[in-house]
N, C-alpha and C positions, 0 to 999 in steps of 0.2 A: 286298659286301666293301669296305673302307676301300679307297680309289685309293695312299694309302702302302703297301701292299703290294704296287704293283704297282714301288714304287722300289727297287732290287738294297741298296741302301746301310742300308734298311729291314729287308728280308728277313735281312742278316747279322745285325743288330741283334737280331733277336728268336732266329735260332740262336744268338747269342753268351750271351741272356739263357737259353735252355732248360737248355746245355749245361756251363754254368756253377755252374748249383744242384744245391746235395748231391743223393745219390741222395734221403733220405726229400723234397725238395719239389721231384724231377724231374714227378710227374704233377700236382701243384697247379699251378705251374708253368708247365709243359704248357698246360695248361687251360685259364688265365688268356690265355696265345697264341693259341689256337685259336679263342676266342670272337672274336676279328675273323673268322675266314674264317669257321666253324661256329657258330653259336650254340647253347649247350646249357644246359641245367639238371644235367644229371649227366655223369658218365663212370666207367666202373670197367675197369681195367686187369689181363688175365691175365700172367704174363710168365715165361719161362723162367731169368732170368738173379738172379733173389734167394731163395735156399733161406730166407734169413730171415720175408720176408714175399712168397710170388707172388699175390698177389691183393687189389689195392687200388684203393681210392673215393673219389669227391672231389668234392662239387657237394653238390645240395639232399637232405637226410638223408631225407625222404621218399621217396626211392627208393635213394640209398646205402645204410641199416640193414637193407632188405629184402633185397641184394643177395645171390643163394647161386653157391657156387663150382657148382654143380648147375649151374644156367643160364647160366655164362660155358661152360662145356665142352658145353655142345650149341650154342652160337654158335660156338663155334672150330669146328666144322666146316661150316661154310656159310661162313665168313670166306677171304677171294681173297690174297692174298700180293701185294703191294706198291701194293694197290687198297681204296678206299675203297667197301663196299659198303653200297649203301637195303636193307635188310630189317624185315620185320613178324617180331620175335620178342617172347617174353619174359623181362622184367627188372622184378626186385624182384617178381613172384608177377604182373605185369598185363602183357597182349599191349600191344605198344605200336611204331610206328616205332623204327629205331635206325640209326645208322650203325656200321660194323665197320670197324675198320683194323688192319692184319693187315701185322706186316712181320716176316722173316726175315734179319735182317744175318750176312754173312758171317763175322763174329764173334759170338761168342755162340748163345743159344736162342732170340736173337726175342719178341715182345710179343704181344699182340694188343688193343685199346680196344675198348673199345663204348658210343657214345657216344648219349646221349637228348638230340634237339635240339629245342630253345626257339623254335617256331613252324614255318615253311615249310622242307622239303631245302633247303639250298644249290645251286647250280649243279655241273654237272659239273666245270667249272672248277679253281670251290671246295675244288671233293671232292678232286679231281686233287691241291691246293695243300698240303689235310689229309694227303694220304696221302704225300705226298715229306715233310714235316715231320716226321712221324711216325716214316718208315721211318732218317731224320739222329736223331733223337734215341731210337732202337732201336740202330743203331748205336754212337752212341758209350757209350749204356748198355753195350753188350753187353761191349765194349771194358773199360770198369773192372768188370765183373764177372768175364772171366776172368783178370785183376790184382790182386785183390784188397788189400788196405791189411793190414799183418800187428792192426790194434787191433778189425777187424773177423772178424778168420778163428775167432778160438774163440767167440765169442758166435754167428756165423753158425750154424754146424758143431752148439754146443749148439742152438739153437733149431731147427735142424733134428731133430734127435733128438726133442727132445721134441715135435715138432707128428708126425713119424712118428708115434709112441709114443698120441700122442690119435687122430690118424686110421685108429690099428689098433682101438685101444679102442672108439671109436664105431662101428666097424666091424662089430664084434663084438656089441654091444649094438644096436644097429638092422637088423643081419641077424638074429639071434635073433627081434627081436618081428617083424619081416613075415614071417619063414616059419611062425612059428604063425598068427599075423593069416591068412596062406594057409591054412593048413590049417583053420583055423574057417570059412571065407567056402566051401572047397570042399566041406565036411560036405553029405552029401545031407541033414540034416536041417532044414534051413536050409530057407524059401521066396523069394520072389521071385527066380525066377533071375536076371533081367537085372541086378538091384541085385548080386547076387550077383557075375556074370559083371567088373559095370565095376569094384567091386573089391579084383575082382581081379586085372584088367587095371594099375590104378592101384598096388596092392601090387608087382605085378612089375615096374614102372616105375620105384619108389620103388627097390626090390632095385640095379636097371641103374644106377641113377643113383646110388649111393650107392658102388657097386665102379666105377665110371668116378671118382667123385671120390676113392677110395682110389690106383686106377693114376698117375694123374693127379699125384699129391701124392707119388709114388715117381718121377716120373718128373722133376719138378720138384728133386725134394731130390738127385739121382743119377744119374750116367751109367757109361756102362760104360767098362773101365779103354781098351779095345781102340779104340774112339769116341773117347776121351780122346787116345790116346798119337798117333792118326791127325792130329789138331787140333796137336799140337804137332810132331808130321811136315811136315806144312803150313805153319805159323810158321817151323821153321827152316828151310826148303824155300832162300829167298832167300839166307839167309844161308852156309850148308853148300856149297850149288848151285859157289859161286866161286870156295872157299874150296881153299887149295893141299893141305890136310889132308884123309885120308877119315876120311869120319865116318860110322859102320855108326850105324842108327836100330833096334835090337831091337824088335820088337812083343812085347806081354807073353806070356807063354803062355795065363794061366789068365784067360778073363775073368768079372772079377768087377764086380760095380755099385759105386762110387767115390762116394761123400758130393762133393755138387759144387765144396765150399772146399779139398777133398783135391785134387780133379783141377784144380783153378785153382792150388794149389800146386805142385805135381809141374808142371807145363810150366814155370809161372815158375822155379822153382828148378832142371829139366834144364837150359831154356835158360839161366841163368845159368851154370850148369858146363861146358856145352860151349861156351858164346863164353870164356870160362877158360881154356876148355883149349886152343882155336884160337890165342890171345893168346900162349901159352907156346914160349917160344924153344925152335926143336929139334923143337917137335910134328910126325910125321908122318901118324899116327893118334889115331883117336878112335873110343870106343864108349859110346854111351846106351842104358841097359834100366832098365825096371820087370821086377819082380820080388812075389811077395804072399808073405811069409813067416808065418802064421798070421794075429793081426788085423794085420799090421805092412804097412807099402807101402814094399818098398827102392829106392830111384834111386840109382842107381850111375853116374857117368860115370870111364870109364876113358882114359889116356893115354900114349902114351908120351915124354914130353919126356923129357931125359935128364937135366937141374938142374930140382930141382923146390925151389918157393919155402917161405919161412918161415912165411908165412901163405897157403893154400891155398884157404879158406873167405872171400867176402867178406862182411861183417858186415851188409849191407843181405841177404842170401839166411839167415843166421841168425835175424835177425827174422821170415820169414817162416813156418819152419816150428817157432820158440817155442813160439807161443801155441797151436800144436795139440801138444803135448806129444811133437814131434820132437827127435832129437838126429843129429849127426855122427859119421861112419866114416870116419875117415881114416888110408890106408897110402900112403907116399912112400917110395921105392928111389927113392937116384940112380942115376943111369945107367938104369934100367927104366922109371921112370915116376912118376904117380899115379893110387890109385883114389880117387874120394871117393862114400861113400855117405849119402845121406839115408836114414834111417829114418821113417816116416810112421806112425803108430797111427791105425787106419780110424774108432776111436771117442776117444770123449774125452768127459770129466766137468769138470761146471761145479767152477770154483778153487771151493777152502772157504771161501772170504772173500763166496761170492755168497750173498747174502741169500734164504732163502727168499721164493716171491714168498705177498702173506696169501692168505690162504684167501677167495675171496668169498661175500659174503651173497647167498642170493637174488637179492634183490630187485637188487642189483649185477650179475646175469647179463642185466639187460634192456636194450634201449636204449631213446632217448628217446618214440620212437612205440609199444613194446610197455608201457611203464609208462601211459603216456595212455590206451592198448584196455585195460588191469589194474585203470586206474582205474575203466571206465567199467562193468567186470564186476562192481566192488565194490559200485558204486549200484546194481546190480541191472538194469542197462538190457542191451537187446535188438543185438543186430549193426547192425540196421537202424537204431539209435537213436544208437550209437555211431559208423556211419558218418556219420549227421547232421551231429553234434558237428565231429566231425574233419575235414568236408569231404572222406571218402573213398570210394571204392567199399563195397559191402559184401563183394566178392569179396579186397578187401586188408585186409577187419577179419577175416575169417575166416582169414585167411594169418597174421596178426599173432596171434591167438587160437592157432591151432596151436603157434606160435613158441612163446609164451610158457609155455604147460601143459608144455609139454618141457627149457623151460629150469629152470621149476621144481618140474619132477620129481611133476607132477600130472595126476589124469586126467579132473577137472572142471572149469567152470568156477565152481562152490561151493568145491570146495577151495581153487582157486586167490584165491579172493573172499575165504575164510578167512582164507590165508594173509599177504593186505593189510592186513585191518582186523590181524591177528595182528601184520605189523612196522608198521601206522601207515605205511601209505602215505603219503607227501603230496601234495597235489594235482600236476598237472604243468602246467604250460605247455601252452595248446595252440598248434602250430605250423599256423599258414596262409600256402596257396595262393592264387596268385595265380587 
């Protein structure tokens, strides 16, 4: 490790440089800092706190393209909570060293990395140094993702939907073809039982691992309202705790699962209404509830100030529940009080003005190392020929091979040969290792 890390004036330096970058180049970012203490070729990050994208990569493409959400969720469980852990798993389809950093901040859903490093483990140290950076820049993540920016809340909210919407679909269509696929392989008519037996070992694996990445991606996209309203119990805890006014915190009745832009709205915007309503001359009482009125989420903070003001609603808590196609309920009695309610709609549809995204070709479903194994299928060569070329294993041409006849919706490697000379493949680039 560089000795300037070991200068305090250093260290803030490079937190001030992590924590400073947009969320999309917080993990490049990242990365770029870490290589003093870790040195790595890749890194790919699970993380609870971005319904838009939980699952990003960043380093040498030869192993980011291969990366499946499949294999970061059977790492998140061997992964230690605020510790930097050595383990032999794998990543991108090849068993390999990895380091795992795994933090849980007190805000938010926490991360976890898994990092492939570029020669010898670091030191314990080192590890030590990875994993408090990590768990600082998990933290203040987690911090702007239950905050959310009102220019991010409808794009989040849709992109959540529709990646639900695909991981129902694929769900659906790859549970279909392994439970026949099982039922063909358990046919007595069948010989070789052992071939028989592994799979189908390997088909009900495929099953496990495909309903863990559906959980997984509900779990990511949504929390429950009851989880939710407890998080912002806790936030206003300091504030309330002092405060001369009682303030009743209703827990909702009905709990339901909460799209996670909805439940980062609703605390922002409670809490906006009840420091509101603590502010207002007179106030003695105060009462916050959610409430689930068909697909609707109502926040309601009620009060009794006795002069209740001309503007009630302040325009920065407007912006935030806009762009989710929210609106305001507001009744003021002087002398009695005010209620104000937020109405929430649990779903929402992309504005009309958003452009269909195109339709893609084929051959645009690949990335750049399964076009390179497409090409090499076209010239008619063998895995073992194709590993050659590419300076790969043959157990990651055959990984890439799989990839590719699913991507393009084929169940040979003729067809799929076809289907290249058919759009004029072009050749590709081949990418070398060092």
């Amino acid at each position: 490790m560089d000795e300037s890390w070991s200068d305090p004036a250093h260290l803030l330096d490079v937190v001030t440089r992590i924590i400073s970058a947009p969320r999309p180049e917080l993990l490049p970012r990242f990365s770029r800092e870490l290589a003093a203490v870790l040195p790595h070729r890749a890194a790919a990050m699970q993380t609870g706190d971005c319904t838009r994208s939980p699952f990003k990569v960043t380093g040498d493409t030869t192993v980011t393209d291969a990366v499946t959400s499949a294999e970061l969720e059977h790492l998140a469980d061997v992964g230690v909570v605020g510790e930097a852990v050595v383990v032999e798993g794998v990543l991108a389809g090849i068993e390999r060293t990895l380091v795992l950093l795994t933090s849980r901040p007190v805000v938010g859903n926490g991360a976890m990395l898994v990092v492939v490093p570029d020669g010898d483990v670091p030191s314990a140290r080192d590890l030590g140094l990875a994993a408090r950076l990590w768990h600082l820049s998990c933290t203040d993540a987690g911090q702007r993702a239950v905050d959310p920016g009102p220019d991010v809340l409808a794009t989040n909210l849709a992109a959540a939907s529709a990646r639900a919407q695909t991981v129902t679909d694929l769900g659906q269509t790859q549970a279909t073809t392994l439970v026949a696929l099982l039922s063909v392989l358990r046919s007595a008519r069948l010989g070789d039982a052992a071939a028989r037996q592994t799979a189908t070992d390997l088909a009900a694996r495929a099953l496990v691992d495909l309903r863990a990445v559906t959980e997984r991606d509900e779990v990511l996209s949504a929390e429950s309202a009851r989880a939710a309203f407890k998080v912002l119990s806790e936030q206003l805890a300091p504030i309330v705790g002092h405060a001369d006014v009682a303030v009743d915190l209703v827990d909702p009745i009905e709990d339901r699962r909460l799209p996670q832009d909805i439940a980062h709205t609703a605390r922002t915007v409670t809490r906006g209404l009840v420091i509101a309503a603590l502010d207002r001359p007179g106030t003695t009482r105060a009462r916050a509830s959610w409430r689930f009125d068909g697909p609707v989420l109502r926040i309601t903070v009620r009060d009794d100030a006795p002069d209740v003001p001309d503007v009630v609603v302040a325009p920065g808590l407007t912006e935030r529940i806009t762009p989710l196609g929210g609106h305001w309920e507001v009744d003021t009695v002087p002398g009695w009080g005010t209620t104000i309610t937020a109405a929430l709609p649990l779903t929402t549809a992309l504005p009309l003005t958003t452009a269909e995204p195109p339709e893609l070709r084929p051959l645009d479903r690949l990335n750049a190392r399964e076009l390179e194994v497409l090409a090499g299928i076209s010239e008619g060569l063998r895995n073992r020929q194709i590993a050659d070329r590419l300076q790969l294993s043959e157990h990651t041409v055959k990984f890439h091979v799989r990839n590719l006849l699913e991507k393009l919706e084929v169940t040979s490697r003729g067809q799929a040969a076809a289907l290249a000379h058919e759009l004029r493949l072009e050749p590709v680039a081949v990418h070398r290792t060092a």
